[in-house]
C-alpha positions as CSV (number, residue, x, y, z in Angstrom):
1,X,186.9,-14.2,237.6
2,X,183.0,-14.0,237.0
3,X,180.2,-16.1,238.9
4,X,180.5,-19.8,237.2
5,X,176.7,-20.4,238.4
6,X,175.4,-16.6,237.0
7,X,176.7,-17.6,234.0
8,X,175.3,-21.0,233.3
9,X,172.0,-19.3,235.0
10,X,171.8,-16.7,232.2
11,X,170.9,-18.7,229.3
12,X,168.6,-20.4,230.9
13,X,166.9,-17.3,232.3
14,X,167.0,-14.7,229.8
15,X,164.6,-17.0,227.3
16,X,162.4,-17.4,230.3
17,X,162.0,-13.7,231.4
18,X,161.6,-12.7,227.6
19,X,158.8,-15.3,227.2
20,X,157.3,-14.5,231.0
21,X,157.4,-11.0,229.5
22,X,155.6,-11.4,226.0
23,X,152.8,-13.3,227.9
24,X,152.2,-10.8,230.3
25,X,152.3,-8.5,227.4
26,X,149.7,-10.5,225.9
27,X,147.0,-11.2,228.9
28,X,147.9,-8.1,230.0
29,X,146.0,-6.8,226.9
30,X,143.2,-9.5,227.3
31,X,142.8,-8.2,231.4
32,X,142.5,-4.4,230.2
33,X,139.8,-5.0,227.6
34,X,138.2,-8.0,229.8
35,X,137.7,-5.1,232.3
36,X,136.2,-3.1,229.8
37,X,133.6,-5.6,229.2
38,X,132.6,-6.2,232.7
39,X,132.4,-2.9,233.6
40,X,129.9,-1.9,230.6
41,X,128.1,-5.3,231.8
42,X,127.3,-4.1,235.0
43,X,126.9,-0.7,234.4
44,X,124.0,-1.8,231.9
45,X,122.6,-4.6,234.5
46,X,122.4,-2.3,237.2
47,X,120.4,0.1,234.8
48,X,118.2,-2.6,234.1
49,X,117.8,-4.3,237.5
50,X,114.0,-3.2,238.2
51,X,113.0,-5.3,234.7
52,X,115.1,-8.1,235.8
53,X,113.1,-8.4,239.2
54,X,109.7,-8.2,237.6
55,X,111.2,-10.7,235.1
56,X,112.1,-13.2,238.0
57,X,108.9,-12.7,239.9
58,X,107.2,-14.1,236.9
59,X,109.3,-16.9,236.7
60,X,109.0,-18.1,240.1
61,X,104.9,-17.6,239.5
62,X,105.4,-20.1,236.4
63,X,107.4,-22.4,238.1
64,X,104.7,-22.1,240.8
65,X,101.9,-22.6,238.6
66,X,103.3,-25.3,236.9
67,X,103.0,-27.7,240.5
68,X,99.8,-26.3,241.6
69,X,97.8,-26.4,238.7
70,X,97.3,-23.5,235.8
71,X,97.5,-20.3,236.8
72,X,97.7,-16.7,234.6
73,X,101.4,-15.9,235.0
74,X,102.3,-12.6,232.6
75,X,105.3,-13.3,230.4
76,X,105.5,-9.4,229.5
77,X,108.7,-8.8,232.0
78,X,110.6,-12.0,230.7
79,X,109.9,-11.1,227.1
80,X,111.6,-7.6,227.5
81,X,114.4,-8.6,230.1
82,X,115.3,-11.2,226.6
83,X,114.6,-8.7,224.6
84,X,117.0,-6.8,226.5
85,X,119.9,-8.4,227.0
86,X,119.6,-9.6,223.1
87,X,120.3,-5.4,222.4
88,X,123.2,-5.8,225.3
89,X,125.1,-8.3,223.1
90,X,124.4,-6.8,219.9
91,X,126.0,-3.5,221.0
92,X,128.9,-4.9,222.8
93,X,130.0,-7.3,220.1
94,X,129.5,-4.0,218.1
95,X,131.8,-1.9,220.8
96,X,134.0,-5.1,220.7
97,X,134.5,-4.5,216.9
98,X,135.4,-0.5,217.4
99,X,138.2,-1.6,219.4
100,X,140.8,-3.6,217.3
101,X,143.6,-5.2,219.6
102,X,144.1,-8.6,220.5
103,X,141.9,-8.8,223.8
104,X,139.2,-7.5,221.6
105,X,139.6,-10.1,218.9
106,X,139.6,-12.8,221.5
107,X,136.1,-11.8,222.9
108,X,134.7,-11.1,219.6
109,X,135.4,-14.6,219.0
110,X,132.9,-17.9,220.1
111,X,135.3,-20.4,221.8
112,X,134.8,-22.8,218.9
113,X,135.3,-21.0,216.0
114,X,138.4,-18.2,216.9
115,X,140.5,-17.3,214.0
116,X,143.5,-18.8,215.9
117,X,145.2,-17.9,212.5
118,X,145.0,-14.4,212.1
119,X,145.8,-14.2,215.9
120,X,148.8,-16.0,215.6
121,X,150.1,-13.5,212.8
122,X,149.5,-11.0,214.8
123,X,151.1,-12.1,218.0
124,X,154.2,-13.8,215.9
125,X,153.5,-17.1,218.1
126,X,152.6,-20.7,216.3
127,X,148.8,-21.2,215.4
128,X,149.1,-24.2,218.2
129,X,150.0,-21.8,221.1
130,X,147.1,-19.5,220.0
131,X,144.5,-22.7,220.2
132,X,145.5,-23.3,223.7
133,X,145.1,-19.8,224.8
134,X,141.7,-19.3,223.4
135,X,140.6,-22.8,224.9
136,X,141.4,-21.6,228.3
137,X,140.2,-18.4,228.3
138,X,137.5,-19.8,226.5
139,X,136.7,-22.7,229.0
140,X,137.1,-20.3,232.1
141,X,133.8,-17.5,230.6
142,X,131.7,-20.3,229.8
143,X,132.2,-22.4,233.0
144,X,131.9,-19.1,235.2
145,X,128.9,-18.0,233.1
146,X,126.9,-21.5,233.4
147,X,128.0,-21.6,237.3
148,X,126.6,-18.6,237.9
149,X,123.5,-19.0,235.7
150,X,123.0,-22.4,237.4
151,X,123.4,-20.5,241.1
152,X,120.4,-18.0,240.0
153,X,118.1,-20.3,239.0
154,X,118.5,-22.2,242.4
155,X,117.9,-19.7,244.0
156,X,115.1,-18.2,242.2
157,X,113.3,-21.4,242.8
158,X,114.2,-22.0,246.4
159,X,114.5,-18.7,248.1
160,X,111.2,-18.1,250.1
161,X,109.8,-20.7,247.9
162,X,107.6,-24.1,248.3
163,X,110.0,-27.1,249.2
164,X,107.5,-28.5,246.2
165,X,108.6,-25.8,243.6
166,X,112.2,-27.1,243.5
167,X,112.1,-30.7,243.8
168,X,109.0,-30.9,240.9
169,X,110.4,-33.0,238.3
170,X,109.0,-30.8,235.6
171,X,110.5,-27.8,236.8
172,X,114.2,-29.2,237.5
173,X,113.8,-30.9,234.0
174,X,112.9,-27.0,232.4
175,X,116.1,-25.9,233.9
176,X,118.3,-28.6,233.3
177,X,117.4,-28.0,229.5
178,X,117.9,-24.1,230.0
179,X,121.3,-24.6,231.0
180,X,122.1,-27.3,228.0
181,X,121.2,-24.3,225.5
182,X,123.4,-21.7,227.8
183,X,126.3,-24.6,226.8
184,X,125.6,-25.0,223.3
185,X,124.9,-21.1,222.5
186,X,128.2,-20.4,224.8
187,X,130.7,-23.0,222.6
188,X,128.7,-22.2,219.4
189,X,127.7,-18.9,219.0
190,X,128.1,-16.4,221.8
191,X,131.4,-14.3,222.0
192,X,133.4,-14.6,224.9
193,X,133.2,-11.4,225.1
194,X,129.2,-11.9,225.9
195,X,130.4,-14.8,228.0
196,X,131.7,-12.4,230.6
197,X,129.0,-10.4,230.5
198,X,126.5,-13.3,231.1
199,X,128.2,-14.4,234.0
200,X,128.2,-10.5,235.1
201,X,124.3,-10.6,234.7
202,X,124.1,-13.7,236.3
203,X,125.9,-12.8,239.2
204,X,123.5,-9.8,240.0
205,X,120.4,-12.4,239.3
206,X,121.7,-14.5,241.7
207,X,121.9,-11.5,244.4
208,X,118.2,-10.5,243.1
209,X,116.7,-13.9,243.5
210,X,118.5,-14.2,247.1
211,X,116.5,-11.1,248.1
212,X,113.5,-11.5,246.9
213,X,109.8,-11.9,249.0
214,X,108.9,-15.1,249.8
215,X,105.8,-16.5,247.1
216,X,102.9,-16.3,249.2
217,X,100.9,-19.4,249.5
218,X,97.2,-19.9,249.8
219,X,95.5,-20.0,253.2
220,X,94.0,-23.0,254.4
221,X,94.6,-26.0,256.2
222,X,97.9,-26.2,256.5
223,X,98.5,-21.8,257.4
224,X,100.0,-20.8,259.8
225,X,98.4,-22.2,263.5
226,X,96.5,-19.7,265.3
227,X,98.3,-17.7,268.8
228,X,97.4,-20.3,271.6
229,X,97.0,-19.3,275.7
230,X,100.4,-19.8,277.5
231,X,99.3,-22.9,279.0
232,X,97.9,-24.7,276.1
233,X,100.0,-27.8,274.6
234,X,99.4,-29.3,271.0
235,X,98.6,-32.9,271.4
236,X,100.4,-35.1,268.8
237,X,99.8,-38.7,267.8
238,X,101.6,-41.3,270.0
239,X,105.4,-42.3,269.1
240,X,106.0,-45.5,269.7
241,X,108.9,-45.8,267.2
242,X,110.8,-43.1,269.3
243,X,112.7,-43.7,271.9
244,X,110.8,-41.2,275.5
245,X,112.4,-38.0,276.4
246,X,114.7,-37.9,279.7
247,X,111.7,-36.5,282.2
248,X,111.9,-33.0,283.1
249,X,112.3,-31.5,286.6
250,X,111.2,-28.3,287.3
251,X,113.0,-26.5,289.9
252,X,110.5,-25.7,293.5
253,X,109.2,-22.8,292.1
254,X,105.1,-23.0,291.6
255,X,104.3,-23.8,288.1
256,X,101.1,-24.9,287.2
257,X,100.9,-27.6,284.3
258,X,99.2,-27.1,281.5
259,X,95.3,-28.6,280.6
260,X,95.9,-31.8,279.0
261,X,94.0,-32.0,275.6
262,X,92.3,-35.9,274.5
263,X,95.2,-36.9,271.8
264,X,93.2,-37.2,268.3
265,X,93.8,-40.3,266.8
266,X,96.3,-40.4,264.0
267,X,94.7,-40.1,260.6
268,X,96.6,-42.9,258.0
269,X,97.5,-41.3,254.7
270,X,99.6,-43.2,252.2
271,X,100.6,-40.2,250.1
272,X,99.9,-36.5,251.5
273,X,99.9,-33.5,249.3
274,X,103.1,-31.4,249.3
275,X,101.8,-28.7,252.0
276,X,103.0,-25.1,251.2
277,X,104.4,-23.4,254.4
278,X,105.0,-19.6,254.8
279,X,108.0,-19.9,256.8
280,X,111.0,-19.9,254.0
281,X,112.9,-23.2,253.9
282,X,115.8,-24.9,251.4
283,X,114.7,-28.5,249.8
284,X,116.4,-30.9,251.6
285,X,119.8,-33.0,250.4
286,X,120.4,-36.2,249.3
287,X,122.1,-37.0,252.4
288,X,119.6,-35.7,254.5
289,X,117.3,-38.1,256.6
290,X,113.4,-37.8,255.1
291,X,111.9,-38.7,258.4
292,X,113.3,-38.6,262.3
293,X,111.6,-39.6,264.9
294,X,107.9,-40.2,263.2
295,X,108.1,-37.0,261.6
296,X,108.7,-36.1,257.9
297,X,111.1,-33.7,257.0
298,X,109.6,-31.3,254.6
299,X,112.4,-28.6,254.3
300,X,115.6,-27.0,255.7
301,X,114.9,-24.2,257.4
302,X,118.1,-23.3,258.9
303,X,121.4,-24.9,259.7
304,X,124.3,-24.4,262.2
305,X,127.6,-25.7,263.6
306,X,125.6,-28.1,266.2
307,X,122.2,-28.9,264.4
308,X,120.0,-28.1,262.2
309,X,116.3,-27.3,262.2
310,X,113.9,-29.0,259.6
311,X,110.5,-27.9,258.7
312,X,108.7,-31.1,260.0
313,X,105.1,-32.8,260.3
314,X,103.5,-35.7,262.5
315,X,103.3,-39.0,259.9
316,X,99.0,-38.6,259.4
317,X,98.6,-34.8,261.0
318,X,98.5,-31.5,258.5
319,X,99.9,-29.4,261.1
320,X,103.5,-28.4,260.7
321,X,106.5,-28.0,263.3
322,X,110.0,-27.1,263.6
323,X,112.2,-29.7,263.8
324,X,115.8,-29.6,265.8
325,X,118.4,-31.9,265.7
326,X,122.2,-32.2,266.1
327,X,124.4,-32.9,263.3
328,X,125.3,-36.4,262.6
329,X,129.0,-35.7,262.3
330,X,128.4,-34.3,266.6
331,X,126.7,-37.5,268.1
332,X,129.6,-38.6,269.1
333,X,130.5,-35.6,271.6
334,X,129.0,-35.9,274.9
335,X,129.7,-32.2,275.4
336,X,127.2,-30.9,273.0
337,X,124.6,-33.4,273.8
338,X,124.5,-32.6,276.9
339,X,123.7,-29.2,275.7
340,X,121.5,-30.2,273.7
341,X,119.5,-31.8,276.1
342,X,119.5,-28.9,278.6
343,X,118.3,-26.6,275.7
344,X,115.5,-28.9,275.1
345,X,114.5,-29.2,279.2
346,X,114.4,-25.5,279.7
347,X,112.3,-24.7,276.5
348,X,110.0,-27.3,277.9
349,X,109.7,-25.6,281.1
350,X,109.4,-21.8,279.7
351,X,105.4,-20.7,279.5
352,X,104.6,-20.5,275.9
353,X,103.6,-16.9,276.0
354,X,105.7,-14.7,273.8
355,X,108.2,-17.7,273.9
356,X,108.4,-20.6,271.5
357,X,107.0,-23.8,272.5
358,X,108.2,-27.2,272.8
359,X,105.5,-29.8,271.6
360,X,107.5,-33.1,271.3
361,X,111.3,-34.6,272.2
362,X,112.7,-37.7,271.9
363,X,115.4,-39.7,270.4
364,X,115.3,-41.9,267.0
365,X,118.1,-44.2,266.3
366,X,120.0,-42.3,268.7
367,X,119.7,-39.0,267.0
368,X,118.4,-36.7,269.8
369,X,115.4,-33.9,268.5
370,X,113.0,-31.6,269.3
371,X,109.6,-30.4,268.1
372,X,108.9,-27.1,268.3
373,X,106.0,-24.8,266.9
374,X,106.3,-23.5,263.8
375,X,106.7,-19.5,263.7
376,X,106.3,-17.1,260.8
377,X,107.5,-13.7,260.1
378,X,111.2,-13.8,260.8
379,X,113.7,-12.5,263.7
380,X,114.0,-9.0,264.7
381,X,117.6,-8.3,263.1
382,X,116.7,-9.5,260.0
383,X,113.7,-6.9,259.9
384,X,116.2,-3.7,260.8
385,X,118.6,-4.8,257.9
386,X,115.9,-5.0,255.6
387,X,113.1,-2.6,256.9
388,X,114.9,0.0,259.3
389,X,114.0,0.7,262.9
390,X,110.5,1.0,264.4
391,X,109.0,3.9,263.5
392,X,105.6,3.3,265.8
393,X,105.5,3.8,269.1
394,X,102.8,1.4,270.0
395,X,104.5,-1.1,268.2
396,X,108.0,-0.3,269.9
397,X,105.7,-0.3,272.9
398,X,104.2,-3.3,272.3
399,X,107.2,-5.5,271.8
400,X,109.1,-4.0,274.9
401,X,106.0,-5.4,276.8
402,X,105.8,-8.7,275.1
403,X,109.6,-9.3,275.9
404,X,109.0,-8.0,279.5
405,X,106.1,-11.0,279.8
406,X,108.5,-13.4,277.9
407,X,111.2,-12.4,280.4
408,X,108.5,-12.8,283.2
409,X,107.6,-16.7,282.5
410,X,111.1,-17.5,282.5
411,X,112.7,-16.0,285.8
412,X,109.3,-17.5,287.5
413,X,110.8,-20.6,287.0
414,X,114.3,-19.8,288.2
415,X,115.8,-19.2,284.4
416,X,118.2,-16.7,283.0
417,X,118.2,-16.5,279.0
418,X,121.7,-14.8,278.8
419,X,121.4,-14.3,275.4
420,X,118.9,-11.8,274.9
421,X,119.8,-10.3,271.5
422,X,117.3,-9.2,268.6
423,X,118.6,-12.4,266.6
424,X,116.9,-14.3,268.7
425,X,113.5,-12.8,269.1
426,X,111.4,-13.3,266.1
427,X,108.7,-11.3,265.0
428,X,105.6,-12.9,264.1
429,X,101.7,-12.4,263.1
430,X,101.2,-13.1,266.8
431,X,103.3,-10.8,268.5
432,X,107.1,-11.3,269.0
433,X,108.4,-14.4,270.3
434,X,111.8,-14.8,272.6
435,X,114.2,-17.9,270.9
436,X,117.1,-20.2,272.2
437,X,117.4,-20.9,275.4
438,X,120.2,-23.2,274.9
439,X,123.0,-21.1,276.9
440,X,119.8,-20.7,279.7
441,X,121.0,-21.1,283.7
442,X,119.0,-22.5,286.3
443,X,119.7,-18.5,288.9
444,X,120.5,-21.6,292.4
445,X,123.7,-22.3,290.4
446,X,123.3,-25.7,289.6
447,X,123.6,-25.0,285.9
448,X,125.9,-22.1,285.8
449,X,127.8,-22.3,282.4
450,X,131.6,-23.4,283.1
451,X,134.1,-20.8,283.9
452,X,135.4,-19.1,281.1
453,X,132.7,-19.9,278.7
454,X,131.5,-16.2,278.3
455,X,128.0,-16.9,277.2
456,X,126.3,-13.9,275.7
457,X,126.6,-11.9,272.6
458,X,129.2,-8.9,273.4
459,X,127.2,-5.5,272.9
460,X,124.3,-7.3,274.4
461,X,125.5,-8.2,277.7
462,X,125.6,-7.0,281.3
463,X,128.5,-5.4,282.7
464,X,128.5,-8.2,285.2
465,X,128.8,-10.8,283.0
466,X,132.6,-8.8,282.6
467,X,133.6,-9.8,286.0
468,X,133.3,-12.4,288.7
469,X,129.9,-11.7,289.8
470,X,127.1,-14.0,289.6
471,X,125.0,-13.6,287.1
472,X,121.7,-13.3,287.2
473,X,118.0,-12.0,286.0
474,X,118.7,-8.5,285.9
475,X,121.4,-9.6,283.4
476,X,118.1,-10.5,280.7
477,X,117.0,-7.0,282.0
478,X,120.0,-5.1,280.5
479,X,119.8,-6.9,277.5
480,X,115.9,-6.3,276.8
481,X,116.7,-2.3,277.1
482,X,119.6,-2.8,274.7
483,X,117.3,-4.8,272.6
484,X,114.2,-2.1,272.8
485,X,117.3,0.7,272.1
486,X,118.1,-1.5,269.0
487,X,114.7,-1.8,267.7
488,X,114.2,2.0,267.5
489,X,117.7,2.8,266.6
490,X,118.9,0.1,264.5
491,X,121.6,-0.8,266.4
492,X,122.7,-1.7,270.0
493,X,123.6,1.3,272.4
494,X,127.2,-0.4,273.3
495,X,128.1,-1.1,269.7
496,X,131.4,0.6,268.3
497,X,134.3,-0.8,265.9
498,X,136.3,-2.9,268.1
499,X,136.1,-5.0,271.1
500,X,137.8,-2.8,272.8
501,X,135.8,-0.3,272.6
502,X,132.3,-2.4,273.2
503,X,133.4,-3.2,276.0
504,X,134.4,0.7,277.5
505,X,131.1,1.7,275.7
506,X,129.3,-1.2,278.6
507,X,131.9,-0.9,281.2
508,X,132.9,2.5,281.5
509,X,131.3,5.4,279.2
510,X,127.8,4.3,278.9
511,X,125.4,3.9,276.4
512,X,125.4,6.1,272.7
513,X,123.3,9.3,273.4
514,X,122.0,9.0,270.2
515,X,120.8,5.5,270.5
516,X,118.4,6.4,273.7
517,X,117.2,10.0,272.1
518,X,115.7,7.4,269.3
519,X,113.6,5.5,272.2
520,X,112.8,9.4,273.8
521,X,111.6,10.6,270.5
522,X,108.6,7.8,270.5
523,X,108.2,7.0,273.6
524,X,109.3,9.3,276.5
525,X,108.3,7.1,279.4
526,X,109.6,3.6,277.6
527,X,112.7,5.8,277.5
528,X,112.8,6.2,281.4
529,X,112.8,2.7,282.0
530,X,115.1,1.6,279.3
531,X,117.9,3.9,281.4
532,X,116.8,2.5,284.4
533,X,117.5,-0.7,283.0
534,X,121.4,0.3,281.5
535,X,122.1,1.1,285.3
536,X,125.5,0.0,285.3
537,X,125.2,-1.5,289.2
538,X,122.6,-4.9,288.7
539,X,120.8,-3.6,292.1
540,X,119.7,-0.6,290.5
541,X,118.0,-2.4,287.9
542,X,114.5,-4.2,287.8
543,X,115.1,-7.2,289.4
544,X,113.6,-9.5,287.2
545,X,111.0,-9.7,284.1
546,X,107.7,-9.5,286.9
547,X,109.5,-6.4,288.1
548,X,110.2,-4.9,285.0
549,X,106.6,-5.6,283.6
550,X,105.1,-3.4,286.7
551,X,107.6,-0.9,286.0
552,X,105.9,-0.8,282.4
553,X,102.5,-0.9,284.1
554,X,102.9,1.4,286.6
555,X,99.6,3.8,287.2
556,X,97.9,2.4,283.7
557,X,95.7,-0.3,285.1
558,X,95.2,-2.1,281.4
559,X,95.0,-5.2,279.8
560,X,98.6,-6.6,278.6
561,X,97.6,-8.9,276.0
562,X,95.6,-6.0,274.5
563,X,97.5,-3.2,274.6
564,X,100.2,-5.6,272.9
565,X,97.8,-7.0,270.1
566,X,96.7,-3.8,269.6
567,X,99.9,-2.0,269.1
568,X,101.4,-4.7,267.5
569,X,99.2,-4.5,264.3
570,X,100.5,-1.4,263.7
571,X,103.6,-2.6,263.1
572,X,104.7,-3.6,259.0
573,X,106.0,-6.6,258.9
């Protein structure tokens, strides 16, 4: 006696499987020569990608011109990348036509006028059925293809561009129009066939503009701030709107306050000019705050999971600032504010040279922020990804001694960074500057990170910070000679493909011999005290920053500040 529920099942299934079947039959078709297309699409964009940058530098330079003021912008590039992709969909519809099957005669086809009838003769299905198949595939080109196209254009007007550029009502009104014709020529006119294709080109325009150099802006007024003496502060307006900073307390180590400066008085201006900054920041959100704390927020610079940091100037002053606060969603956790309020105690203690400098904190509605001073050029891992390692030995030079006087200031005062890594020293016009001090550790204990916490970043830390031990300055030691080892090499000496294996590399086997013959090959004696420094046992070290700057030193009575302007300029950044 057979299965009572098999057979009531197999009527129902068997028309199912044959229709499953004759519709994978079908897109299976559509996928092949779909494949086809974005392949040849690429192949020819990738071909073409050195017109389609020239193209999009002239863009941005109209876009530019068209908030400053008239400017000659050459419209050769843009005419020939049009031109260009004008031959691309010629020929394709063309190779489209060479190819009769039914993927081919569905992306020969504009979504609004397919000859669902001829389609539906062919496939033996009802004109209906055919309809709602080129609709979809249809609808899923063009909505990829104006995502994508909409994505590029961002980007190509806010990458390393003015905050101004973007939010100009002329040039969002330009775009907006663009991408009404991309909608109209994509329902009307353009095969779907081209559709894909567009959204391939887009796709690469959107990586291009991502990558391009910032649009450099005119020097004047509001350029970067000239390099200031370690002890010197930049006066700002009062705040009275602002609630005052917690007081800092120093620990008993000597430190000698800096000079104070006579505060200008604020200069009233109902409506300043946009001000063009060199540092690269987004155009803020609709749900962003325009002003905290008596400053105006000019841009996004950078966000994170606890804050973000705002490109930022006094109400009334020209000069410009970074601007750190926590997220809103976070003011509610004690945990992080209490971070963040360490963070911004040590970075006011820490000397400003080589180091970034705190100018202002404060609170404002009970946001929590801090002011610091605005830095160009851009951090030290960033330039290895895009430029390679060092390949000066006065500059390597130079930056090793910088980060030994950074390192200096800080332990005078009874700090440990304990997060020295090349993400967070940034490479300016000045020299390089050490960053984020926000997992920083007064060395008496009293602000030792809780148990467990592992603060660091892996192939940059001690082997001590593995184990029990205290941790302490020669900790920032290890981590400048991994950092000076990574700025010749390109990489850390410890790093590997697995945890595991960072952690032998740092514990147990040692640095990667190749890594240190890149430091030897420019500088031989830099090299001997970078291996001093990777001594496994933290006695064995330089103690601290002052000890590893005379190591540095040692016989060549010279002029530190010099010798580190001077090789710094040799340096490309």
């Amino acid at each position: 006696m057979g299965n009572p529920g098999f057979t009531v099942a197999l009527p129902i299934a068997a028309p199912l499987a044959e229709a499953a079947s004759n519709w994978a039959s079908d897109y299976g078709e559509l996928a092949v020569d779909l494949l086809v297309v974005v392949l040849l699409a690429l192949a020819a964009r990738l071909l073409s990608l050195p017109l389609l940058r020239r193209a999009q530098r002239e863009a941005r330079g109209r876009a530019a011109a068209a908030v400053s003021g008239p400017a000659p912008v050459g419209t050769g590039a843009t005419v020939a990348e049009v031109v260009a992709c004008a031959v691309f969909a010629a020929g394709l519809e063309a190779a489209m036509f060479a190819g009769p099957n039914y993927g081919f005669d569905l992306l020969r086809s504009p979504v609004a006028f397919a000859d669902s009838r001829q389609m539906a003769i062919a496939l033996g299905l009802a004109s209906a059925d055919v309809r709602v198949r080129v609709l979809v595939v249809g609808a899923v080109l063009l909505a990829l293809w104006l995502l994508l196209a909409h994505l590029a254009r961002r980007a190509l007007l806010t990458a390393g561009m003015p905050t101004a550029v973007a939010a100009d009502g002329r040039v969002r009104g330009r775009s907006l129009l663009r991408l009404g014709l991309f909608a109209v020529a994509g329902v009307l006119v353009l095969p779907m066939g081209v559709l894909a294709a567009g959204a391939v080109f887009q796709a690469v325009a959107l990586l291009s503009a991502r990558s391009l150099p910032a649009l450099s802006a005119p020097a004047g007024p509001t350029g970067p701030a000239e390099p200031a003496e370690p002890a010197a502060a930049v006066p700002f307006p009062p705040r009275p709107e602002a609630a005052p900073a917690t007081p800092v307390t120093a620990p008993a180590t000597a430190y000698t306050p800096p000079v104070p400066v006579p505060a200008l008085a604020p200069v009233h201006s109902p409506a300043p000019a946009p001000v063009h900054s060199p540092v690269p920041h987004q155009p803020l959100n609709g749900h962003e705050p325009r002003s905290i704390g008596g400053y105006q927020l000019l841009g996004r610079i950078g966000a994170g999971g606890m804050g973000t940091v705002y490109l930022a100037r006094r109400e009334g002053a020209a000069t410009q600032v970074a601007l750190k606060t926590i997220n809103l969603e976070l003011l509610d956790d004690p945990d992080l504010l209490r971070r963040f309020q360490r963070e911004s105690e040590v970075l006011a203690m820490v000397p400003g040279a080589y180091t970034a400098r705190v100018l202002d904190t404060g609170v404002d509605a009970g946001r929590p922020f801090l002011a610091m001073e605005l830095l160009d050029g851009r951090p030290l891992d960033a330039h290895l990804r895009e430029l390679g390692p060092l390949r000066s030995p006065e500059a390597l030079r130079a930056l090793a001694l910088a980060l030994a006087v950074a390192l200096s200031g800080v332990h005078r005062l009874g700090l440990v960074h304990r997060d020295l890594k090349p993400a967070n020293i940034m490479l300016t016009s000045a020299g390089p500057r050490l960053l984020d001090f926000g997992i920083a550790a007064l060395v008496d204990g009293t602000r030792l990170t809780m148990t467990g916490a592992g603060p660091g970043t892996l192939t940059y830390m001690a082997p001590e910070q593995f184990g029990e031990e205290r941790v302490g300055t020669a900790a920032d030691v290890w981590a400048w000679a991994c950092c000076v080892v990574c700025a010749a090499h390109g990489a850390s000496p410890f790093a590997a493909t697995s945890t595991g294996g960072v952690i032998r590399r740092i514990v147990d086997t040692g640095p990667e011999p190749s890594a240190l013959a890149a430091v030897h090959a420019l500088d031989p004696a830099l090299a001997a005290t970078v291996t001093r420094a990777l001594t496994p046992d933290p006695a064995d070290r330089p103690a601290d920053g002052a000890a590893l700057l005379s190591l540095l030193t040692a016989g060549q009575p010279t002029d530190v500040r010099a010798e580190i302007t001077r090789g710094w300029n040799t340096l490309r950044l």
